[in-house]
Legacy VTK file of the C-alpha trace (Angstrom):
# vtk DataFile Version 3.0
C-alpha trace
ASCII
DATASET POLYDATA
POINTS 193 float
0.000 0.000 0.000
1.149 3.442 -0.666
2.513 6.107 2.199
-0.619 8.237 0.434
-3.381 5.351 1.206
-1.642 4.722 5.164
-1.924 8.734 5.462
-5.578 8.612 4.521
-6.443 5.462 6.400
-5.300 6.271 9.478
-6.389 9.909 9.797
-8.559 10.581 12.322
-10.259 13.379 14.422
-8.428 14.123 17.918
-9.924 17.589 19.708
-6.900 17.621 22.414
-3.787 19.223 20.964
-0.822 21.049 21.908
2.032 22.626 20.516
4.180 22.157 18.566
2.019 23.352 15.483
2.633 23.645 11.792
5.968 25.938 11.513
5.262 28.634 9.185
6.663 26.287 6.133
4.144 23.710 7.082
0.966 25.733 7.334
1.906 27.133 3.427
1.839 23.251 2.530
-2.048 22.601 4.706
-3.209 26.071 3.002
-2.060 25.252 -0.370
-3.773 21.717 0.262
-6.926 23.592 1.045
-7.204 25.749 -2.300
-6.964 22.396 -4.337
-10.266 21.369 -3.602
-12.956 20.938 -5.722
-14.747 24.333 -7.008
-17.293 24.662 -9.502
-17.051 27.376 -11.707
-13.991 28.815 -10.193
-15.812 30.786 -7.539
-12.444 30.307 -4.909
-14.942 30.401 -2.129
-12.626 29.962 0.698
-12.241 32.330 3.894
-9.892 31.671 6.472
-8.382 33.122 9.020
-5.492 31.912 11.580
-5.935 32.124 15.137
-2.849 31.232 17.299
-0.775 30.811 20.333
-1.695 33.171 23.227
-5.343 34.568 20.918
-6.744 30.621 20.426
-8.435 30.941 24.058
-9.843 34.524 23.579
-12.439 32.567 20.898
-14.297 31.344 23.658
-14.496 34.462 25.011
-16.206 36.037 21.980
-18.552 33.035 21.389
-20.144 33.493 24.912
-20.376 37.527 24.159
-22.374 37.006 20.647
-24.231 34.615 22.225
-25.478 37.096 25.295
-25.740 39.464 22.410
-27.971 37.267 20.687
-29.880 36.336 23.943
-29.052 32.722 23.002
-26.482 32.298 25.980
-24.269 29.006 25.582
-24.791 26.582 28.339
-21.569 27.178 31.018
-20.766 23.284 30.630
-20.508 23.768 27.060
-18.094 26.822 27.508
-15.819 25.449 30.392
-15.173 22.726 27.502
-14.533 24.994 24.883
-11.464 26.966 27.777
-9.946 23.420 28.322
-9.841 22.673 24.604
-8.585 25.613 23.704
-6.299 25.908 26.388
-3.641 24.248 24.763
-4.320 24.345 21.168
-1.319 26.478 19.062
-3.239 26.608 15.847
-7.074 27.570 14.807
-7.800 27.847 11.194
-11.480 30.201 11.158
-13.700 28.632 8.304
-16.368 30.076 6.014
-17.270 30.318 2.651
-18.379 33.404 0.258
-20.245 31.627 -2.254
-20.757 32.804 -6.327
-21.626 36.399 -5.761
-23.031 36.539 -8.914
-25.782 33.431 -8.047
-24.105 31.874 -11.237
-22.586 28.282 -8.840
-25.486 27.500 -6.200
-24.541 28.269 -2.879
-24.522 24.730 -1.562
-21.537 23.806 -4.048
-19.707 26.646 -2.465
-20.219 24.954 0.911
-19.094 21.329 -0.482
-15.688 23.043 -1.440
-15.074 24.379 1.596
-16.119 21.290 3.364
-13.461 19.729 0.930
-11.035 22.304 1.704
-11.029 21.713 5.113
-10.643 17.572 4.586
-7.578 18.573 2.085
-6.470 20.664 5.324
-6.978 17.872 7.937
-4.856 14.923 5.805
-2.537 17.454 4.629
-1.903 18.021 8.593
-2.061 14.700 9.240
0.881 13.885 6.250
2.687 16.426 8.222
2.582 14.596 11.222
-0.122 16.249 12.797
-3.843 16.049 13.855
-6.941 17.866 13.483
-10.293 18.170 14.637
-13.202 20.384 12.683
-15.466 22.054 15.776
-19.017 23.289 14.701
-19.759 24.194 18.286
-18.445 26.899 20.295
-21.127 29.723 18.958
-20.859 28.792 15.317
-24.047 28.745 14.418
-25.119 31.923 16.302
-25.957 34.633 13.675
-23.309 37.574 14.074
-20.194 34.592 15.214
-18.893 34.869 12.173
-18.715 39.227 11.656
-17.606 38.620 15.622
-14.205 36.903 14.316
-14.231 39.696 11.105
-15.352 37.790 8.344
-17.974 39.819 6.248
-21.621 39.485 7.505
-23.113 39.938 3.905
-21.167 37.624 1.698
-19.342 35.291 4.363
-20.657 32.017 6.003
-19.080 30.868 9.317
-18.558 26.945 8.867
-16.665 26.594 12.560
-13.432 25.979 13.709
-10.266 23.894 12.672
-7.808 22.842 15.276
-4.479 21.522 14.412
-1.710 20.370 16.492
0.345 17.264 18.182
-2.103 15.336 20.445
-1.850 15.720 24.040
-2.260 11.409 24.520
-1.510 9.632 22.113
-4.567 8.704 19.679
-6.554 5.298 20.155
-7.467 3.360 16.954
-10.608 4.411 15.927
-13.653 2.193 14.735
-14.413 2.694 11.487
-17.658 1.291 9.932
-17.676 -1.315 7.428
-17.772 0.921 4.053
-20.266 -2.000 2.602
-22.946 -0.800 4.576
-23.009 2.295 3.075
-22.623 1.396 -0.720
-24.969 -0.059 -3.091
-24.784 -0.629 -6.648
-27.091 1.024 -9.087
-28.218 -0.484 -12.293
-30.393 1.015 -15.100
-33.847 -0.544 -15.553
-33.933 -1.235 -19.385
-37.210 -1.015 -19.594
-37.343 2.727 -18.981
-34.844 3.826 -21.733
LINES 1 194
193 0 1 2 3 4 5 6 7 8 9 10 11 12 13 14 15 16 17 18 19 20 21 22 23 24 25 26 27 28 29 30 31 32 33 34 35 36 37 38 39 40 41 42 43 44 45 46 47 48 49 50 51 52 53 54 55 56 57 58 59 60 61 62 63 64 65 66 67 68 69 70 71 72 73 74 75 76 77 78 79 80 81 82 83 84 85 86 87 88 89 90 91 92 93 94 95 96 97 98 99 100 101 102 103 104 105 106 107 108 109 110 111 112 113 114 115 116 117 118 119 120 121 122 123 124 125 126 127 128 129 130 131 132 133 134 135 136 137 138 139 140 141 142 143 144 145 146 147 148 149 150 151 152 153 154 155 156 157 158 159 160 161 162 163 164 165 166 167 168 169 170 171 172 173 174 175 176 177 178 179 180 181 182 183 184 185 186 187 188 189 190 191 192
């Protein structure tokens, strides 16, 4: 088996990280990973923005203002999670997408290439030694979370948080589901061509 087929079979999620992170050299190559994803009609519909060292636990911080803001507080448990698992964390890539302004691509492909973006980001951090772990929590689907962390409240969507570091433990194996169950094959019914 190729060193490409181990990298992508044994990725896997892991939320508790620490430093080291990417050097400066190795978040070029995860970046660069990210803008080869799939994107209809060239649209480039990719926002990020890098959060790190000391300003990774400050995110918290602004989640629980929007959400007062928004009189939708978040739940303290939910918050004293977010400080611990941010507490250590030396790299957060922000993620949204600004899809076609122009209405020409449909905003839902938009959303698939960032989504694919991000999965280019997480094995291209994992190939580097590294994991990752894609966080939709932590105020992200609060209305104004995403002009909170300055991304553009008219043309950007907030998609959540990536974390990427070297895990605190080390990672257990994780079970993976039998890819049959999910599969099927398809065949045309000749009568209705």
């Amino acid at each position: 088996m190729s060193s490409t087929m181990e990298t992508l079979l044994s990725r896997q999620s892991v939320k508790f990280v620490q430093s080291p992170g990417p050097t400066e050299a190795q978040l070029d190559l995860i970046l660069q990973a990210a803008v080869r994803a799939p994107d209809h009609g060239a649209v480039h519909p990719w926002r990020f923005a890098l959060v790190q060292g000391a300003d990774v636990p400050a995110l918290a911080d602004i989640a629980v203002r929007v959400g007062l803001a928004e009189d939708r507080p978040l739940p303290e448990h939910k918050v004293a999670n977010a400080r611990k698992w941010l507490s250590k964390v030396p790299l957060v890539i922000l993620l949204a997408c600004r899809p076609d302004p122009n209405g020409r691509i449909r905003p839902e492909e938009s959303h698939l290439s960032v989504a694919a973006a991000v999965m280019n980001m997480l094995n291209a951090a994992h190939a580097l030694g590294f994991h990752g772990f894609w966080s939709t929590g932590l105020g992200t689907y609060l209305g104004s979370m995403g002009e909170a962390l300055g991304f553009d409240p008219l043309d950007d969507h907030f998609m959540g948080y990536l974390a990427i570091g070297t895990p605190i433990d080390a990672p257990q194996a994780a079970q993976r589901p039998d890819y049959r169950a999910f599969v099927r094959e398809w065949r045309r019914d000749p009568a209705a061509v």
